[in-house]
Each structure stands twice: as structure tokens, then as C-alpha cells.
PLY file of the C-alpha trace (Angstrom):
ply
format ascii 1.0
element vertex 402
property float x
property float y
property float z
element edge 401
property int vertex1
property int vertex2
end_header
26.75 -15.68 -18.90
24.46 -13.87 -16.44
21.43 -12.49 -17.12
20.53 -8.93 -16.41
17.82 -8.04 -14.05
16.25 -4.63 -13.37
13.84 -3.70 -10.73
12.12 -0.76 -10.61
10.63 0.05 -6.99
12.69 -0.99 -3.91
8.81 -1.67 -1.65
7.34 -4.82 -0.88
7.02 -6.36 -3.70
10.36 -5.07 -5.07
12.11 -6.31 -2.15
10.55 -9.44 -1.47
12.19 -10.30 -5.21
15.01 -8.54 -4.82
15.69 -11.31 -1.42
14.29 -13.98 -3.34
16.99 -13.60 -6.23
19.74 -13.56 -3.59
18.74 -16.08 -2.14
17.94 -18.88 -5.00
19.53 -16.94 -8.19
21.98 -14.91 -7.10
24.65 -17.05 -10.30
22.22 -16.37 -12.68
21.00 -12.55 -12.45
23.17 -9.49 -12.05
20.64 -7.51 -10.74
19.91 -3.85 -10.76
17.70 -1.96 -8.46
16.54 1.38 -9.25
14.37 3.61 -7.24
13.64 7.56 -6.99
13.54 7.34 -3.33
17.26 6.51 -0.92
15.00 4.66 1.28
12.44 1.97 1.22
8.91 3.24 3.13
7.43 0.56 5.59
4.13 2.24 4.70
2.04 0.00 6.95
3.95 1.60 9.89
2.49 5.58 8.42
-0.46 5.71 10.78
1.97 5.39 13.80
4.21 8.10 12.87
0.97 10.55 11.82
-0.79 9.57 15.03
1.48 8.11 17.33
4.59 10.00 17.40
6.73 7.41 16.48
10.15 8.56 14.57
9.93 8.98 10.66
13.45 7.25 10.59
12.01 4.08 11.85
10.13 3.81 9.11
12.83 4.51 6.17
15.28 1.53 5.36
17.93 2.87 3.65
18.61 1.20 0.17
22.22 1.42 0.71
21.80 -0.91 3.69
19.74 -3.60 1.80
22.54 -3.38 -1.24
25.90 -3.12 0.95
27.37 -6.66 0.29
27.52 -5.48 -3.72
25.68 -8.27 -5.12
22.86 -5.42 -5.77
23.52 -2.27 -8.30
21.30 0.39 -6.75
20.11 3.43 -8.92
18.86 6.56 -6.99
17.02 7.91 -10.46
13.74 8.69 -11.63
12.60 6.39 -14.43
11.17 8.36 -17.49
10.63 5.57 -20.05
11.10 2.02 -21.08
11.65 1.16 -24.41
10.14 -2.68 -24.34
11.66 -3.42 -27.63
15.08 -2.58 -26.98
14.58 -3.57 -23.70
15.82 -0.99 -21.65
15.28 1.61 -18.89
15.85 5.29 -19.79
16.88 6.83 -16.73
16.07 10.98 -16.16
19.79 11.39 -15.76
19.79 10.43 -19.86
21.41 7.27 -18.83
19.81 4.01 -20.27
19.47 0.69 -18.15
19.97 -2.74 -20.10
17.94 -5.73 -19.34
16.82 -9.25 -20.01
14.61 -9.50 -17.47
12.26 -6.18 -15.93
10.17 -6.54 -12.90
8.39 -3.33 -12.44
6.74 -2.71 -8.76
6.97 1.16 -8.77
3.47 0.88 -6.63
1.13 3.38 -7.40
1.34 7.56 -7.08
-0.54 8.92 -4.54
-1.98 12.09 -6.20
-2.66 14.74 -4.10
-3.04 17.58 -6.49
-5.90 15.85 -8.04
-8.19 16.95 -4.84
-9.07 20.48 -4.91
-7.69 22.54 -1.48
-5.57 19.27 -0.23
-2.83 20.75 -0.18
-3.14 24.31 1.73
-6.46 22.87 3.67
-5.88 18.67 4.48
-3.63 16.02 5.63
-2.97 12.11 5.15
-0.71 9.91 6.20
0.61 8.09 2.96
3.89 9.10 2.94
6.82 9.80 5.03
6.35 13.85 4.62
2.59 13.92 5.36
2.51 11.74 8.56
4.68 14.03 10.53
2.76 16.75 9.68
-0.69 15.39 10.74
1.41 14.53 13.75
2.29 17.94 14.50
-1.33 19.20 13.46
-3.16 16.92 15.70
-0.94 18.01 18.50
-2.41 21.48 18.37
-5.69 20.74 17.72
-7.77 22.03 20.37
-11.15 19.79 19.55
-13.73 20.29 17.11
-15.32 18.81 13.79
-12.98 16.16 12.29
-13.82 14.54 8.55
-11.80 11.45 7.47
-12.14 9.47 4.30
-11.17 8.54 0.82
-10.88 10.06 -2.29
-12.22 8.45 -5.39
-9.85 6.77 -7.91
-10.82 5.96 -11.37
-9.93 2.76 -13.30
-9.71 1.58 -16.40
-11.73 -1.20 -17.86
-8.94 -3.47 -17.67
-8.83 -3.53 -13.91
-11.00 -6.35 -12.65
-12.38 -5.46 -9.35
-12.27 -1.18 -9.70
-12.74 -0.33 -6.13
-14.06 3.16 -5.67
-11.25 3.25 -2.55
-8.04 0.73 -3.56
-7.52 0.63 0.23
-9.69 1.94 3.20
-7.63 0.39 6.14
-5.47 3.19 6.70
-8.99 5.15 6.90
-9.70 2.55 10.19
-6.85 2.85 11.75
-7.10 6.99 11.17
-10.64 6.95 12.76
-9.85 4.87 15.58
-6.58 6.08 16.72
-7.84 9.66 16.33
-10.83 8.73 18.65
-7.87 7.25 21.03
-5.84 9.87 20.92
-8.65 12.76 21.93
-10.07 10.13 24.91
-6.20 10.54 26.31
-6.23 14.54 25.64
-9.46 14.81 27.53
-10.90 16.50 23.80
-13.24 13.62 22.92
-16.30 15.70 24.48
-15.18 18.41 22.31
-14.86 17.05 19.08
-17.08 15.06 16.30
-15.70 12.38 13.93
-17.35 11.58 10.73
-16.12 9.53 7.93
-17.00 8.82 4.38
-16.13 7.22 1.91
-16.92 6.92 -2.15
-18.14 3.57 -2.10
-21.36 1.97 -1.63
-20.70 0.61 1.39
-17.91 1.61 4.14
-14.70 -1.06 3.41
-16.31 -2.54 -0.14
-13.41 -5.30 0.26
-14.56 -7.34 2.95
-17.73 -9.77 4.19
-20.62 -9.37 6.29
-18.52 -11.36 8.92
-16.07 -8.65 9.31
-18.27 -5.52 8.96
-20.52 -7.40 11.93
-17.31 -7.27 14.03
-16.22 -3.91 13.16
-19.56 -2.45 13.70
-20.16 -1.66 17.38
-15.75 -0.13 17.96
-17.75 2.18 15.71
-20.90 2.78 16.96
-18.83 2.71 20.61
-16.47 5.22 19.51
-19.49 7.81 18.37
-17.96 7.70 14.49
-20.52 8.51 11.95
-19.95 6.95 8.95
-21.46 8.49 5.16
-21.33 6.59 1.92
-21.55 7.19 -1.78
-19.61 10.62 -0.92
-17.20 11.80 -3.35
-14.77 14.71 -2.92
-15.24 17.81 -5.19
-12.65 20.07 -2.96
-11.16 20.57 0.14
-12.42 24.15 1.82
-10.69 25.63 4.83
-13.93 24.84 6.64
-15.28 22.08 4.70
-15.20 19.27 2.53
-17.36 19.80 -0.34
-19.11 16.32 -2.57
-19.82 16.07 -5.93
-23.42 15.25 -5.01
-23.96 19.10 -3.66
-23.66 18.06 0.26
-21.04 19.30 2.14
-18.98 18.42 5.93
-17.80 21.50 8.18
-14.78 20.74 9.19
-12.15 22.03 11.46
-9.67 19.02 10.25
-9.64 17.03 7.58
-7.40 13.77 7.13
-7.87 12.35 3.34
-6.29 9.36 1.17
-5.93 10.73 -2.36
-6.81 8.93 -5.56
-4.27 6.79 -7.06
-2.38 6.48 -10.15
0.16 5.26 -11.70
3.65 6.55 -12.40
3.97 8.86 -15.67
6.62 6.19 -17.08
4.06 3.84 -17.91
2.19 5.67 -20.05
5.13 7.37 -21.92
5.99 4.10 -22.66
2.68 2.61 -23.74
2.85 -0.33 -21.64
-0.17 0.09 -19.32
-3.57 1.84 -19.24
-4.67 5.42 -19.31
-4.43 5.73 -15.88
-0.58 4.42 -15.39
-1.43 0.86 -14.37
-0.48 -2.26 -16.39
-2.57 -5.52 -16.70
-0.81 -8.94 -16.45
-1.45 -12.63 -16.63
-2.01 -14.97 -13.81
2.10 -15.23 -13.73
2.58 -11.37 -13.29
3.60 -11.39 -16.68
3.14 -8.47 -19.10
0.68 -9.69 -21.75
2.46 -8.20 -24.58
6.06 -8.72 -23.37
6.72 -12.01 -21.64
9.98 -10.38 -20.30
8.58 -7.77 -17.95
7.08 -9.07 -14.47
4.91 -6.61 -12.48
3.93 -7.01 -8.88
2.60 -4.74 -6.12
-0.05 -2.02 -6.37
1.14 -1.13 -9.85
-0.69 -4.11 -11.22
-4.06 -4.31 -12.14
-4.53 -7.63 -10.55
-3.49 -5.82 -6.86
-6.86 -4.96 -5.75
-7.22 -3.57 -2.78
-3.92 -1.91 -3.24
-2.45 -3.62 -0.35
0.96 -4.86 0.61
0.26 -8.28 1.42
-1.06 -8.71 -1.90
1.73 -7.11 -3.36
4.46 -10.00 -1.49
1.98 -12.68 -3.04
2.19 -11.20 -6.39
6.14 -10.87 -6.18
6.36 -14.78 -5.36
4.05 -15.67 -8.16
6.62 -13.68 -10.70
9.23 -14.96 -9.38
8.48 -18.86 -9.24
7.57 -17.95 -12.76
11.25 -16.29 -13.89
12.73 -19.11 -11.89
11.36 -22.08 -13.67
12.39 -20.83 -16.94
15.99 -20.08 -15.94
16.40 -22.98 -14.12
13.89 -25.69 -16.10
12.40 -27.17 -13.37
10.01 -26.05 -10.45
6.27 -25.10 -9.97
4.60 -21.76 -10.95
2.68 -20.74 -7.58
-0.92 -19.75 -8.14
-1.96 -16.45 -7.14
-4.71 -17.00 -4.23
-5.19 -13.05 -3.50
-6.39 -12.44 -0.16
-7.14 -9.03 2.08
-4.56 -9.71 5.26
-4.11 -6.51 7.69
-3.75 -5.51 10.97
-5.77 -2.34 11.89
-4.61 -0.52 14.70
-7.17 1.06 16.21
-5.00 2.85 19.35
-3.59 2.21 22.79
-2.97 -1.70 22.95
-5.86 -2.48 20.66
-6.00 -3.86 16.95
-7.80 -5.74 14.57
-6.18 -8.46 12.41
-9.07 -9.06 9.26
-8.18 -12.08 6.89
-10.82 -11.85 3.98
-11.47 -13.15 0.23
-14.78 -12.63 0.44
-13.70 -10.13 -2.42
-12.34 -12.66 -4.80
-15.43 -15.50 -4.10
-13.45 -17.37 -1.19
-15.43 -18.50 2.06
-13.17 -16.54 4.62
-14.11 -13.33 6.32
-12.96 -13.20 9.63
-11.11 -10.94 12.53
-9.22 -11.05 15.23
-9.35 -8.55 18.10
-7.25 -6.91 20.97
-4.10 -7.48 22.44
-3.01 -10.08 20.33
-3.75 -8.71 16.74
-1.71 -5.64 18.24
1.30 -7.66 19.17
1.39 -9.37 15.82
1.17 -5.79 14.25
3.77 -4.65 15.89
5.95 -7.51 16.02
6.13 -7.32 12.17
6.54 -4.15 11.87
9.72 -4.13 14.27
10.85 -7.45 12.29
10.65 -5.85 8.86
12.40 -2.72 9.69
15.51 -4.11 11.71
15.87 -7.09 8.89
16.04 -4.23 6.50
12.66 -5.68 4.27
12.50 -9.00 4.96
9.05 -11.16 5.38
9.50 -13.43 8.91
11.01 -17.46 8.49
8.53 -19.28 6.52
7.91 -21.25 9.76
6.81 -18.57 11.97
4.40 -17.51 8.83
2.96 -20.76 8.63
2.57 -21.46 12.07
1.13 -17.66 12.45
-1.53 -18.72 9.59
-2.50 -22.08 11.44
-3.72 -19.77 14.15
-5.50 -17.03 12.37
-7.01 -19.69 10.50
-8.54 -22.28 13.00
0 1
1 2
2 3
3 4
4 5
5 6
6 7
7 8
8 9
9 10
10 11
11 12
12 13
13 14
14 15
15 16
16 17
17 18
18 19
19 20
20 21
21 22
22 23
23 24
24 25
25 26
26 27
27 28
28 29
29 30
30 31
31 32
32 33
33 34
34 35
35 36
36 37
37 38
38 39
39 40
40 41
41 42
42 43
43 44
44 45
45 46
46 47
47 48
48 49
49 50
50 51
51 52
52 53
53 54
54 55
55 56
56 57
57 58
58 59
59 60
60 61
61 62
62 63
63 64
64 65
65 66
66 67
67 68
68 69
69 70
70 71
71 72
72 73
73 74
74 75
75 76
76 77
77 78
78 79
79 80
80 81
81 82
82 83
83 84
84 85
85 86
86 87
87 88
88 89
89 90
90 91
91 92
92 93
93 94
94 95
95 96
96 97
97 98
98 99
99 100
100 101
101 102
102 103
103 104
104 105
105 106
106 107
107 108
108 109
109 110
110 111
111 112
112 113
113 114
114 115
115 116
116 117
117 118
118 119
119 120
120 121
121 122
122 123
123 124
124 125
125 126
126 127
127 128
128 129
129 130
130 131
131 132
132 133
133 134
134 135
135 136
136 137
137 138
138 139
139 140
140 141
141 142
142 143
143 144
144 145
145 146
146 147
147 148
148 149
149 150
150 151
151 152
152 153
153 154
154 155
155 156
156 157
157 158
158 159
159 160
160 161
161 162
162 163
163 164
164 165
165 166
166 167
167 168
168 169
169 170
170 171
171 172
172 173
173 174
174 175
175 176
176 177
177 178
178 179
179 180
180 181
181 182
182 183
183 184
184 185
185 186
186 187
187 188
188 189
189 190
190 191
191 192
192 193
193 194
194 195
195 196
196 197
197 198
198 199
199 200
200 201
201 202
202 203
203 204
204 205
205 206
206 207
207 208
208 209
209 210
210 211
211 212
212 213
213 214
214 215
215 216
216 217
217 218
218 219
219 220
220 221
221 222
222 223
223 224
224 225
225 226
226 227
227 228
228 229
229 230
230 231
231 232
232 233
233 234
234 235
235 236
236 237
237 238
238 239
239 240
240 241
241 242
242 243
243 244
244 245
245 246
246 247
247 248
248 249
249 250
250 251
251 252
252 253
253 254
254 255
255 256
256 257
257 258
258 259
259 260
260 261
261 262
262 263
263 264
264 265
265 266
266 267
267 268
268 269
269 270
270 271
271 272
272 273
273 274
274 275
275 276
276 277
277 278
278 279
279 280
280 281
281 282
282 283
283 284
284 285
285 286
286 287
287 288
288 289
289 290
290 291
291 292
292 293
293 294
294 295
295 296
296 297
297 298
298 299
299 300
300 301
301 302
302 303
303 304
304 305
305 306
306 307
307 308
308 309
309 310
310 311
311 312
312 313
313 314
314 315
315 316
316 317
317 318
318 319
319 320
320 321
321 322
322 323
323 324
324 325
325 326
326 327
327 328
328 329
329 330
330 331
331 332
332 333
333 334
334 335
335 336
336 337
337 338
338 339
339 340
340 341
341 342
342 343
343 344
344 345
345 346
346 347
347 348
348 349
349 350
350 351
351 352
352 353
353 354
354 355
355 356
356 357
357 358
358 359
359 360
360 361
361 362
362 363
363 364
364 365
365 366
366 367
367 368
368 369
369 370
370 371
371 372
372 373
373 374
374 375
375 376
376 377
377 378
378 379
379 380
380 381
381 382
382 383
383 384
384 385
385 386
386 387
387 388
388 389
389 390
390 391
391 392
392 393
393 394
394 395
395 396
396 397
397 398
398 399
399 400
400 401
């Protein structure tokens, strides 16, 4: 008799399982997929659609798509509690979800509300209803003092490496592709760009290597970068710190702090801040029948989706072997792997894990990072979530690599 399997988040690391069941289980799981959203977000395309132009709809994969051949129950529902012991999923409808198996990659809330002003006086591009409207502000912007940066985000102590920003890239590609987009509007002359950011240092994740390279598009574009700056509200005219300093500002583009979802702590299965801690197999620590990958987990750090695909294939090498009896448990070699656009034709591909005491820190830059950006963008969206053949990833590596 079949198994049941419930995941809860249809991203990348809830998709990347999801394919990976089909594909190698599919006779031994009747799988569920439940999600509060009727699309899956390709969240690494954002930045285009909030300062590009390009179409919110080619960003959305509709679950009904990815589930169509009925091998797949989908559930358009809130979750508002698990009950670990009974092992199910209670459902804000009232309707309860049975499992044997749970992989939870709900990813992580971005919470606006916890910044003072955001909402009547900023704008970010994190989700599929704030990138068109920093679109549609930018268009009317006439020039004039532009702040960018990241909000802090507290941890628990159970998260290893507690970034004060889980994930500055978007704030890159932000800078740079606003620079590029007032250069073509003739409003560069008329504008200033500074950024900060809550850290120590500006992108805390990578090496010397990479901050080296990324150093003079900065200095070239005229960006002036301030650390150690954390947000204490969002004025119409300002962003205010909690250190007393303060940035006039005409427009302000912000990442919130994370958290996670409310369901984990209703159900007491993670920390105080919504996140849930795991062993090296993405295993709960308490209960060994609940997998968590993606940003969700406290190992995912940066809060990244390539770490989040590396996580999902650690869990599920891990649910495989003890179905089937046989196979290897893949070790989880976390790694920083992103493609920055910075505007026009241009892009940098970093590959760091300087972060996690590993050797490599290095970029790539132009053209070329900007065609692999967005050749897997286009790949992911038309496939409907799926990573590219495992020979065009290896062979992909081998170059970034040598």
C-alpha cells in the first residue's frame, strides 16, 4: 500500500521534490501538494518585472499546470497547524490532511508590516504584487535621492550562520539596474543612489575575491554604499536608523525582514521566529517523518534558492533510501550560486562558500553570466519548475568552475 506524502510549499524546493517523486517514486507515494498561492513564483525573475517591465504572468506557473496528469492532489489552502503526533495537516478550510511522510518548504514570510511607513512610503520587489508597482513607480520618477537596502531580520540561536540580511542579491541587482535604467532615461545626472545595509560589511555572504570584483561596477556607477544601518521607519522623505542617522529620500526600495509562517509556531515545531532546525538529512530533529527544505530551514543561509534545490535533494535521497532500502544519502555541500543582473546585457554570476569555510569565491562577468541568467529563467518557467538535464548542469559547472 502507498504511502502518503504531503508537501507544503509548491517553490523550489517544493517542486524540485515534488519532480523528483514522479520521477523515481511515483508507486510508492500518493502525494499531496498544498499551497496558499494558485501559482508557483519564479522569484529570481522579481527584479525583471520591478525594473524591467517584463510581464508578471511570466513569472507565475500555475499549479494546475504542474499537477494536470493527476498523479499530484493539489490543495489551494492556507495551512494553520500540524499536529506531528497524529500526523496531519489542519487545513484553514477545517479540513485535516493525513500523512506518513511531510516535507515542509513553505519558504519564509516576507514581513512588511514589521518596518515602520513601508507600506504607504516604500517598495520591494519580493513578490509578484510589489514588483509591478515599483515598476510603475520608477516609471514616473522624475530623478532625485534614491535609498536601497535591507531590513534587519532576527534569528534564533538555533540558526547557525544568523545573517543580519538572509539575502542581499536582489539588493545588487536593485542598485545596478536602477543605475541602468536612469543612464537610458537621461535622469542619472539628476538623481543619487545610496545603499545600506544592516550588516557589517555590504554582502556578509561572500569572499574578498568577489567583493574585489564587485567593487569598481560600484564605485563606476557613483553608488554609495553605508553599513551597520538598521531601519527604525520608513518617512515620506526619509529613511530613519536605529542608530539616530537618517537618508532623505525621494524613493525608497527595501527587502523586509523575514520570518517564518505562523503554522510553525502554532504547532511548536520550530523556533520563536517560525523557522525549524534540522539534521544534516533535512530531517526534523524531533520527528524523523517531517523533511524541511528551502528558506524555511535553519540550515538555508543565505535564504537563497539554489540552496533551497540542494536541500530538497538531500531530503529526498534520504526518504528514498528508506522506502526503497538501498541508495546513498547525498551530503549537503551548501554553496552561494546567483546570477546578478546588473541591467542592459550585463550580469554577474558569483559562486561562493567562502561562507561555510570552502576555498571558492569567484565571479563571472558580462554577456555570458547574462545569457546563463536568462536562459534559466526562460527554461524554468516554460518546463513549468523544472531544474535543466543533469548534463547541461554539470557541464555548466565544469565551466564556472575551471
Amino acid at each position: 500500500m502507498s504511502k502518503k506524502l504531503v508537501i507544503i510549499g509548491g517553490g523550489f524546493a517544493g517542486l524540485r521534490f515534488l519532480y523528483n517523486v514522479r520521477k523515481y517514486m511515483k508507486d510508492e507515494l500518493e502525494v499531496t501538494l498544498i499551497d496558499m498561492r494558485k501559482t508557483s513564483l519564479e522569484k529570481p525573475s522579481l527584479p525583471e518585472v520591478a525594473l524591467e517591465g517584463k510581464e508578471v504572468s511570466k513569472v507565475q506557473i500555475p499549479f494546475e499546470k504542474i499537477v494536470k496528469k493527476g498523479d499530484v492532489d493539489f490543495i489551494n489552502s492556507t495551512v494553520e497547524k500540524i499536529d506531528p503526533e497524529k500526523q496531519t495537516v489542519q487545513l484553514s478550510s477545517g479540513k485535516e490532511v493525513k500523512y506518513d511522510y511531510l516535507l515542509i518548504a513553505a519558504g519564509a514570510v516576507k514581513d512588511y508590516d514589521a518596518m515602520p511607513g513601508f507600506n504607504e512610503n516604500a517598495y520591494s520587489v519580493c513578490d509578484d504584487t510589489q514588483a509591478p508597482k515599483l515598476w510603475k513607480k520608477l516609471n514616473s520618477f522624475n530623478g532625485g535621492k534614491i535609498v536601497i537596502g535591507s531590513a534587519k531580520t532576527p534569528w534564533s540561536e538555533e540558526t547557525k550562520i544568523p545573517l543580519a540580511a538572509p539575502c542581499e542579491g536582489p539588493i545588487g541587482e536593485i542598485m545596478f539596474m536602477v543605475d541602468h535604467f536612469l543612464r537610458e532615461n537621461n535622469l542619472r545626472e539628476k538623481s543619487t543612489i545610496t545603499v545600506f545595509t544592516p550588516g557589517e560589511i555590504f554582502f556578509e555572504d561572500v569572499g574578498e575575491k568577489v567583493h574585489n570584483d564587485l567593487k569598481p561596477f560600484i564605485e563606476k556607477s557613483g553608488i554609495e554604499v553605508k553599513n551597520n544601518k538598521v531601519i527604525k521607519s520608513i518617512e515620506p522623505d526619509s529613511v530613519k536608523y536605529e542608530d539616530g542617522t537618517e537618508d532623505k529620500s525621494d524613493f525608497t526600495i527595501v527587502i523586509p525582514p523575514y520570518r517564518g509562517p505562523d503554522f510553525v509556531k502554532e504547532s511548536g515545531i520550530g523556533d520563536a521566529y517560525g523557522f525549524i532546525s534540522t539534521d544534516s538529512e533535512m530531517r526534523h530533529n524531533k520527528y524523523r517523518n517531517i523533511f524541511v527544505a528551502g528558506d524555511i530551514n535553519n540550515l538555508s543561509m543565505p535564504k537563497l534558492g539554489h540552496i533551497a534545490i540542494l536541500q530538497a535533494d538531500v531530503a529526498f535521497s534520504s526518504l528514498s533510501k528508506e522506502l526503497k532500502g538501498k541508495g546513498e544519502i547525498e551530503e549537503f555541500k551548501p554553496e552561494i550560486f546567483c546570477i546578478m543582473n546588473r541591467g542592459g546585457s550585463d550580469a554577474t554570476l558569483i559562486l561562493s562558500d567562502y561562507l561555510f569555510g570552502g576555498k571558492t569565491d569567484k565571479t563571472i562577468k558580462g554577456q555570458i553570466a547574462h545569457l546563463m541568467k536568462w536562459g534559466f529563467d526562460s527554461y524554468y518557467y516554460y518546463t513549468r519548475g523544472h531544474m535543466p538535464p543533469e548534463a547541461v548542469q554539470k557541464r555548466m559547472e565544469s565551466l564556472i568552475r575551471a
